[in-house]
C-alpha positions in Angstrom: 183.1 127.1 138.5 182.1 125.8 141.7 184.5 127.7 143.5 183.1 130.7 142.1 179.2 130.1 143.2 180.2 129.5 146.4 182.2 132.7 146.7 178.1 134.5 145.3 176.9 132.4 148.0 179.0 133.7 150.7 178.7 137.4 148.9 174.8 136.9 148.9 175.1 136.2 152.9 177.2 138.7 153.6 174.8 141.0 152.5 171.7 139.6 153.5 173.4 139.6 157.1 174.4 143.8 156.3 177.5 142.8 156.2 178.6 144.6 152.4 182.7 145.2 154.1 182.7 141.2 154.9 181.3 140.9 151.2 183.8 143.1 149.5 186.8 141.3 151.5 185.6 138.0 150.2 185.2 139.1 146.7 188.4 140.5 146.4 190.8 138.2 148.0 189.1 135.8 145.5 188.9 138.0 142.3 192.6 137.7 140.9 191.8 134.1 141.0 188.8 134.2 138.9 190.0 136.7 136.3 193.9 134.2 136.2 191.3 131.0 136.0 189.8 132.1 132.8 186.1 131.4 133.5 184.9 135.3 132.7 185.8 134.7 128.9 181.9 132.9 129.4 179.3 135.3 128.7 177.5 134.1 131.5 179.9 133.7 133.5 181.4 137.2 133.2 178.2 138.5 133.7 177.2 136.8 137.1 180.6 138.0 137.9 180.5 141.3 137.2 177.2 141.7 138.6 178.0 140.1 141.8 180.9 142.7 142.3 178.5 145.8 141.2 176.6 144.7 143.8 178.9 144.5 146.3 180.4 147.6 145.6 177.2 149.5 145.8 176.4 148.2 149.3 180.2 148.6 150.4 179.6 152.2 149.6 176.7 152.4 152.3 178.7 151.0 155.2 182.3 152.3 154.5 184.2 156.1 154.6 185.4 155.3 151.5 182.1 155.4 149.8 183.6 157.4 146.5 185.9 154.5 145.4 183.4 151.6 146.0 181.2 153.4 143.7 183.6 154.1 141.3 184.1 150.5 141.2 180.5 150.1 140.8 180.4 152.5 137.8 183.4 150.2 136.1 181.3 147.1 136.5 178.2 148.6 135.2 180.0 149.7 132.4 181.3 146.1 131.7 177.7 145.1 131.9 176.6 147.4 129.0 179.2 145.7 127.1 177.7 142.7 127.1 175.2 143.4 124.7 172.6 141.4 126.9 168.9 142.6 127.5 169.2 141.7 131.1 173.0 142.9 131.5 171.5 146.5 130.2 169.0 146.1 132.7 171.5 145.1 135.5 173.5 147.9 134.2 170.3 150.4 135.0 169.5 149.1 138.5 173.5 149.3 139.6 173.7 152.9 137.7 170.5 153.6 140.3 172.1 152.6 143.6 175.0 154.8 142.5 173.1 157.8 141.3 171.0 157.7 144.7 174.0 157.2 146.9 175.7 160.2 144.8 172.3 162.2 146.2 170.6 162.6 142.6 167.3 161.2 143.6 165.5 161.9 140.4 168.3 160.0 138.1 167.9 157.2 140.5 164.2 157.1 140.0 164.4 157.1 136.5 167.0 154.3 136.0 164.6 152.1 138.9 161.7 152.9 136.4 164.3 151.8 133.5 165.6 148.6 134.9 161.5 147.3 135.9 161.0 148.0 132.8 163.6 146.2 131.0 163.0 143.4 133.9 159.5 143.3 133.1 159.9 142.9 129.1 162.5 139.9 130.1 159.7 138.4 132.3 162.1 138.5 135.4 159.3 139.3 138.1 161.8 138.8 141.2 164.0 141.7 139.8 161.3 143.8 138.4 159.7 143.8 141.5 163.0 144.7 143.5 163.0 147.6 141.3 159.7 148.6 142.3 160.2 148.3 146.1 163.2 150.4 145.6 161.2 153.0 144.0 158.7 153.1 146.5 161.1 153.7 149.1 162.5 156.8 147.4 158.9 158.1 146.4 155.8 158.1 148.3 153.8 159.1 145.5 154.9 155.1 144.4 153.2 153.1 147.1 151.2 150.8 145.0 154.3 149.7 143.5 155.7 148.6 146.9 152.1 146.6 147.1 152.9 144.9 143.9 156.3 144.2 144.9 155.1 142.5 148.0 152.7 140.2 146.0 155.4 139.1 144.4 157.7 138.2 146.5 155.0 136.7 148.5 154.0 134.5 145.5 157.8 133.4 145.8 157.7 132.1 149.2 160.3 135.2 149.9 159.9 135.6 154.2 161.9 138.9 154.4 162.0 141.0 151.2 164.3 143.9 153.1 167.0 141.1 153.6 166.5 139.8 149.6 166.4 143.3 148.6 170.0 143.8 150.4 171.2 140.7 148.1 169.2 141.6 144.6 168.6 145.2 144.6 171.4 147.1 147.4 172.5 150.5 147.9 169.4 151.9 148.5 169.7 151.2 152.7 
């Protein structure tokens, strides 16, 4: 289990440096290894993992020439997340779905699922994530300002010193 946190750390650096092809590499010299190891048959687990490689993927997509397969990847892993028959996997599932949709130029799906995923964030009591969600939508829709205000509150409250570099981490694709 350790060894897998570590590799999220490194993943989480990666792409709080902008650094989504270093993340990628990482993640999948290691993800044979986790599947053989057997630690995704936990719920929890499996969903940090999956998540964590959704996330990766969507960023990946950003910086590479090969942005169709990384997304495709991304769509898998949000898939796997609906399975999970979580609240907060559904709303993972929404904000990856998203990044996808607005990397795939469908602006209007990607604001929808962002309005989605805050909500189901916000229902769950996950501030952090809900107000990811809501900086994201500001960015794509200036008629959404205040919610970028919000956003900033919160993170502020949570001693966060550069949002753009937690919102690379918690909320990517949307660079």
């Amino acid at each position: 289990m350790q060894h897998f946190y570590a590799l999220r750390f490194e993943c989480h650096c990666e792409l709080a440096e902008h650094r989504p092809l270093a993340a990628w590499s990482a993640l999948e010299t290691q993800w044979k290894e986790l599947e053989r190891s057997g630690m995704l048959r936990h719920a929890l687990l499996r969903l940090d993992a999956h998540l964590l490689r959704a996330r990766v993927a969507v960023a990946a997509a950003g910086a590479s020439g090969e942005s169709a397969g990384f997304l495709a990847q991304a769509e898998k892993e949000a898939v796997v997340l609906a399975r999970e028959g979580r609240a907060d996997a559904a709303a993972h599932g929404e904000a990856i779905r998203a990044a996808i949709a607005w990397r795939r130029k469908r602006g209007e799906e990607a604001e929808q699922r962002l309005r989605a995923a805050a909500q189901g964030y916000g229902v769950l009591g996950m501030a952090l994530d809900r107000a990811a969600m809501q900086a994201r939508l500001a960015s794509l829709s200036p008629a959404e300002k205040a919610q970028r205000s919000e956003a900033d509150t919160v993170f502020a409250r949570a001693a966060i010193g550069c949002p753009e570099r937690w919102l690379a981490v918690r909320a990517p694709g949307f660079e």
